[in-house]
C-alpha positions in Angstrom: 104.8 121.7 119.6 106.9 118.6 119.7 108.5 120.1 116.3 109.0 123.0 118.6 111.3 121.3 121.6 113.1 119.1 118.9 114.5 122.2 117.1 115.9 123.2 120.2 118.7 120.3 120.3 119.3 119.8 117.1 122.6 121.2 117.6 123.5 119.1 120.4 122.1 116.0 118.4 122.6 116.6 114.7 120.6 113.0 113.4 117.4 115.3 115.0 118.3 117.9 111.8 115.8 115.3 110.2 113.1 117.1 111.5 113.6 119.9 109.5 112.7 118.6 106.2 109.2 119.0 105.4 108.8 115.9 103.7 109.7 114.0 106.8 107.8 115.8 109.1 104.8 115.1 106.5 105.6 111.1 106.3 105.6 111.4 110.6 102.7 113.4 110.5 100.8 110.8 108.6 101.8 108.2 110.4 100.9 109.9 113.6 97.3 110.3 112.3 97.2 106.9 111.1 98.6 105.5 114.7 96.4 107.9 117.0 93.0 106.0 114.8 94.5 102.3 115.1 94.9 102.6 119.3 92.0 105.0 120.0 89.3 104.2 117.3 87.4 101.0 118.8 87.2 103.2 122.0 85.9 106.7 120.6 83.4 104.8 118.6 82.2 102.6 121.7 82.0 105.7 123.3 79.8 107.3 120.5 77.6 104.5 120.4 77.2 104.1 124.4 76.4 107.8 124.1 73.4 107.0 121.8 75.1 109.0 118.8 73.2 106.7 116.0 72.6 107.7 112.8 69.4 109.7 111.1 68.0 107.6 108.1 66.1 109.6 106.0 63.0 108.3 105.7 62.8 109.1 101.9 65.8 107.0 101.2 67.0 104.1 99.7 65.4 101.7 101.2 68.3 99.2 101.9 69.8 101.9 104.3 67.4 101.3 106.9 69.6 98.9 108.0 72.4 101.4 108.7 69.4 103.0 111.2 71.6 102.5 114.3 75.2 103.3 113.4 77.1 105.5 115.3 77.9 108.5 113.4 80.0 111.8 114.8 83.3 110.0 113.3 84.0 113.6 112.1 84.8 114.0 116.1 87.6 111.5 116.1 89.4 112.8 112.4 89.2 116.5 113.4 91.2 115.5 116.7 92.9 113.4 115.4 94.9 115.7 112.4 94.8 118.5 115.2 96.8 116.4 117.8 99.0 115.4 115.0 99.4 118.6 113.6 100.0 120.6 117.0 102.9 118.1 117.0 104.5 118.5 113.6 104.1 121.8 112.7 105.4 125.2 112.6 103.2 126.7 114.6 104.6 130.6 113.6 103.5 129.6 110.4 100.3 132.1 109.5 98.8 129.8 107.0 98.3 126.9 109.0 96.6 128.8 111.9 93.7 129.7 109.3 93.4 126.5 108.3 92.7 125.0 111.9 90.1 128.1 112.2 88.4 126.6 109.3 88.6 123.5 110.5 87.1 124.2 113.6 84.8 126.5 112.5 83.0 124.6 109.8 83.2 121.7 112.5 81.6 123.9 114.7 78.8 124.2 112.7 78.9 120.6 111.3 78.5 119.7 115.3 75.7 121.6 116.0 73.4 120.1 113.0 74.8 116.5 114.4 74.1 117.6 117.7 70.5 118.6 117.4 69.9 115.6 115.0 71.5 112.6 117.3 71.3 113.6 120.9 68.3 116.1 121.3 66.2 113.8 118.3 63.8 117.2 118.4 65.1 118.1 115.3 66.2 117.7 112.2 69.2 119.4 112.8 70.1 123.3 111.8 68.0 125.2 109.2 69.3 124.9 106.1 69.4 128.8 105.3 71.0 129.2 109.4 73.4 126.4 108.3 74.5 128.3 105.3 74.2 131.5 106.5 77.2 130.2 109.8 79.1 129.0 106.7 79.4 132.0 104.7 80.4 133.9 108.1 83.3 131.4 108.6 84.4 131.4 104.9 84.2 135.1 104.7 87.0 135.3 107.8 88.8 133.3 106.3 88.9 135.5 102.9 89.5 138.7 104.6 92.2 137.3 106.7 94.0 135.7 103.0 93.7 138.8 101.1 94.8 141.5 104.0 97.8 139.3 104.7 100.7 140.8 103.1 102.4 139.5 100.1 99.1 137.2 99.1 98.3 137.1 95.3 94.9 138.1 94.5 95.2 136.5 91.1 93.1 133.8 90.0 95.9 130.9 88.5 94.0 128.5 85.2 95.2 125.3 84.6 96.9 124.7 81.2 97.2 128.4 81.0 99.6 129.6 83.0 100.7 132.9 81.5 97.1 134.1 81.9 96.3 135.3 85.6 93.6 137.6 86.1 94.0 140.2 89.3 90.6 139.9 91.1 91.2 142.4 93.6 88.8 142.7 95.9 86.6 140.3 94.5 89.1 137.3 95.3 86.7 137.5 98.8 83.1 136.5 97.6 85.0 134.0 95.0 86.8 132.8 97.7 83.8 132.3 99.9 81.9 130.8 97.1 84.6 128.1 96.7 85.0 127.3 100.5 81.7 127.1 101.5 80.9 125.4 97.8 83.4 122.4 98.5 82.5 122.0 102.4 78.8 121.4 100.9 79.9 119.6 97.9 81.7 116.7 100.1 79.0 116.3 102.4 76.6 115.4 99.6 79.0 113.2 99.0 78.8 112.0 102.0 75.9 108.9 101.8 77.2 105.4 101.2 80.1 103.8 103.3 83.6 105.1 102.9 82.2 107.2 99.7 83.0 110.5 100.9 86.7 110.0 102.8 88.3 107.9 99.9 88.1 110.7 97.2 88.8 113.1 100.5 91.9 111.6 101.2 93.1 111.0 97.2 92.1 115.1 97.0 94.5 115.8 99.8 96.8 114.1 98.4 97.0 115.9 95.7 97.5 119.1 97.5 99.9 117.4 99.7 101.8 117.6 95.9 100.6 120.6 95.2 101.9 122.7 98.6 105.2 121.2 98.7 105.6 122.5 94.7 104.1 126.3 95.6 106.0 126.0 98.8 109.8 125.4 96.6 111.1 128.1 95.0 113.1 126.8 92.6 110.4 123.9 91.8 107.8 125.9 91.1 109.7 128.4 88.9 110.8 125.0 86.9 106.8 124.1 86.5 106.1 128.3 85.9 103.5 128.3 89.2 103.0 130.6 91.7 105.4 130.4 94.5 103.5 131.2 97.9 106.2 131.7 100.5 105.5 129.3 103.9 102.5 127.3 102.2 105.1 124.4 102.3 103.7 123.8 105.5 100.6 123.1 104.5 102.3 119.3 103.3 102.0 118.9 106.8 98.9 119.5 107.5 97.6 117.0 104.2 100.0 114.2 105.3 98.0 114.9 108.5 94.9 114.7 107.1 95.6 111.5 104.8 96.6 109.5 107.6 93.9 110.9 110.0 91.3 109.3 106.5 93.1 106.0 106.3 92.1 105.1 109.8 88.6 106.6 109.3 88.2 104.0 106.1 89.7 101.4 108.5 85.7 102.0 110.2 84.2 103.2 107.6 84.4 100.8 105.0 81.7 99.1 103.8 79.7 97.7 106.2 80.4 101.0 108.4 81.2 100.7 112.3 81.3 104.6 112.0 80.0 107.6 109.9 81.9 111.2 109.6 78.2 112.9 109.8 78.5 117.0 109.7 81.1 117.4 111.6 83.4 115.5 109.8 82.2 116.2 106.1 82.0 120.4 106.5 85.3 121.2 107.7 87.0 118.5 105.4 85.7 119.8 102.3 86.1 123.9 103.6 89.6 122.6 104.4 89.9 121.0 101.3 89.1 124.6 99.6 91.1 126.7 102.1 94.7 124.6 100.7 93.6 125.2 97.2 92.5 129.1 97.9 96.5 129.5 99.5 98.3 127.4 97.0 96.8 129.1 94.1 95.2 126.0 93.2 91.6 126.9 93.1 90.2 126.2 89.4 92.9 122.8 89.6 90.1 121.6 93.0 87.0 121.8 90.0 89.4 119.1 88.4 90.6 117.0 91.6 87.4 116.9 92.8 85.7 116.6 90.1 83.6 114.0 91.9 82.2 116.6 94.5 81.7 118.8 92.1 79.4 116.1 90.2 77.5 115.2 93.3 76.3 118.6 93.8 75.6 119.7 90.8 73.6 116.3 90.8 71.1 117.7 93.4 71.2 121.4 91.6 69.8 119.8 88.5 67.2 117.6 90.2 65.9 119.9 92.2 66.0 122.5 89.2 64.4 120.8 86.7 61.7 119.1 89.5 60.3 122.4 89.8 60.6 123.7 86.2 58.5 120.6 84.6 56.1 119.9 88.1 57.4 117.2 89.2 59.4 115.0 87.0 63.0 113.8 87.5 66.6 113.4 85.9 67.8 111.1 88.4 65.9 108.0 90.0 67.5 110.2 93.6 70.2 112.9 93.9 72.8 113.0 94.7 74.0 110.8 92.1 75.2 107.8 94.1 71.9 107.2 94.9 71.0 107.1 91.6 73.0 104.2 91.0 72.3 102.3 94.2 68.2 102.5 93.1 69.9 100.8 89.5 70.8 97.6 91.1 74.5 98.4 92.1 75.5 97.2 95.3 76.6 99.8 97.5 79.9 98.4 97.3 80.0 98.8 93.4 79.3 102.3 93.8 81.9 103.5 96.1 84.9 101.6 94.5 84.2 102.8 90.7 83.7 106.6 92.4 86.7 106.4 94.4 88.6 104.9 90.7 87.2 107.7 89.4 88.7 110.3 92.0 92.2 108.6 91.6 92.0 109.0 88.0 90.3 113.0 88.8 94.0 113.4 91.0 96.3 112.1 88.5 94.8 114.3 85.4 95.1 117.3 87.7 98.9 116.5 88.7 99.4 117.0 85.1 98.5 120.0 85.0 101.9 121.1 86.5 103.7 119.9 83.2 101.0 121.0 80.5 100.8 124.4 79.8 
């Protein structure tokens, strides 16, 4: 909106024509994110833990997380606000693309709210069903699909990394694979979600990646030079991850080990369907298995436990799924654990930036 009013004097003032170049509107919009944390974080998270927000400890756990028992948690509330007050500001707000990002952002948070809701403030439950959580999910993501493939002009095609020449047309199909990957990521990254500042770190190294990845599918004559698809107006989605990176950097502020704060549901769904919403637009879908490769481990973590628990009666891969846990019940302090994952992520992000060289 502010993006908005500035455009109309840049005539009048021509050092305002600044505003017009995406990559400055991105660095602003991070900054804005980042800013809005540093003044208003100590007072939304007072205000969660006044409000008697606390974390759930499972009571299967680890047992050293019993002293997190206590923590505020609803974070997700603060970084969803947040990257939308900063992106209402920056923005294009014609542009089509964006728009169905904030839906799934506030749909999956939707959802992600409720199961914090019924978990923290009415403690008669352990928050929604599983199968009525997934079920709201695949609703949201399915919206989301229909919306992307009746939209004129977007490419049905599925683009591989290191092969760029081959691109199979889906067709209609591009919906359920498209609703398999959103509502696979938005569950992937909050499995990821269960030591301090675990999940955000690779979150915001991810986004930052796309970040990359938008402004290249978003420039013509760049992404005819690296031979990927060029997706008219998804330049504005650098925004929206410069949003998003600065909106995580003053969530880790908190969140760092020990935690002040956790993301819970409503911060860990929509960041991960948002996650896979930018890589469904930018053609970048398979290139997400790659940069985050860590959520994709995590899940298929639990898959395999639970899997192979009920093939053989009982017995485990793991010591505890997801994987992180696996490591904590090792002897690695939880500290250990989240710096060598989030190494691993940065490492995850640079291999798939090379992807736009290597075919």
């Amino acid at each position: 909106m502010l993006y908005k009013l500035i455009s109309l004097f840049q005539i009048d003032y021509s050092w305002l024509n600044v505003f017009r170049y995406i990559t400055f509107r991105t660095i602003v919009s991070a900054l804005t994110s980042l800013a809005l944390f540093f003044v208003f974080g100590n007072w939304a998270i007072n205000k969660l833990r006044t409000s008697q927000v606390k974390q759930y400890i499972r009571e299967d756990g680890p047992p050293n997380h019993f002293s997190k028992k206590g923590t505020p948690t609803m974070g997700g509330c603060i970084i969803l606000s947040v990257v939308m007050i900063s992106l209402l500001l920056w923005m294009k707000i014609e542009n089509i693309y964006i728009w169905i990002c904030i839906f799934a952002v506030l749909a999956f948070g939707l959802i992600g709210f409720s199961d914090d809701y019924l978990k923290t403030i009415r403690k008669s439950s352990k928050g929604l069903s599983a199968k009525g959580k997934f079920s709201l999910q695949v609703v949201a993501a399915l919206i989301i699909s229909v919306a992307l493939y009746l939209y004129p002009g977007f490419d049905h095609s599925l683009t591989i990394p290191f092969f760029k020449n081959i691109k199979p047309d889906l067709g209609i199909w591009y919906i359920p694979f498209a609703v398999i990957f959103i509502v696979g990521f938005s569950n992937a990254v909050n499995l990821t979600d269960g030591l301090d500042g675990l999940a955000i770190g690779p979150v915001t190294i991810a986004f930052f990646s796309y970040l990359v990845f938008s402004y290249i599918t978003g420039n013509i004559r760049i992404a005819s030079y690296l031979q990927v698809p060029y997706i008219a107006d998804s330049g504005e989605l650098t925004v929206l991850c410069g949003s998003v990176i600065g909106a995580g950097l003053g969530f880790l502020w908190y969140n760092t080990y020990p935690a002040e704060v956790f993301m819970g549901d409503v911060g860990s769904l929509p960041l991960g369907a948002l996650l896979g919403t930018v890589a469904v637009i930018t053609k970048q879908e398979l290139t997400l298995v790659l940069v985050g490769g860590l959520f994709v481990f995590e899940a298929l973590s639990v898959i395999f436990q639970v899997a192979y628990f009920k093939i053989t009666g009982g017995q485990r891969i793991f010591r505890m799924a997801p994987i992180h846990h696996h490591f904590e019940l090792k002897g690695w302090p939880e500290s250990k654990v989240t710096v060598r994952f989030w190494i691993i992520a940065i490492i995850l992000a640079l291999l798939s930036l090379g992807t736009l060289k290597l075919r």
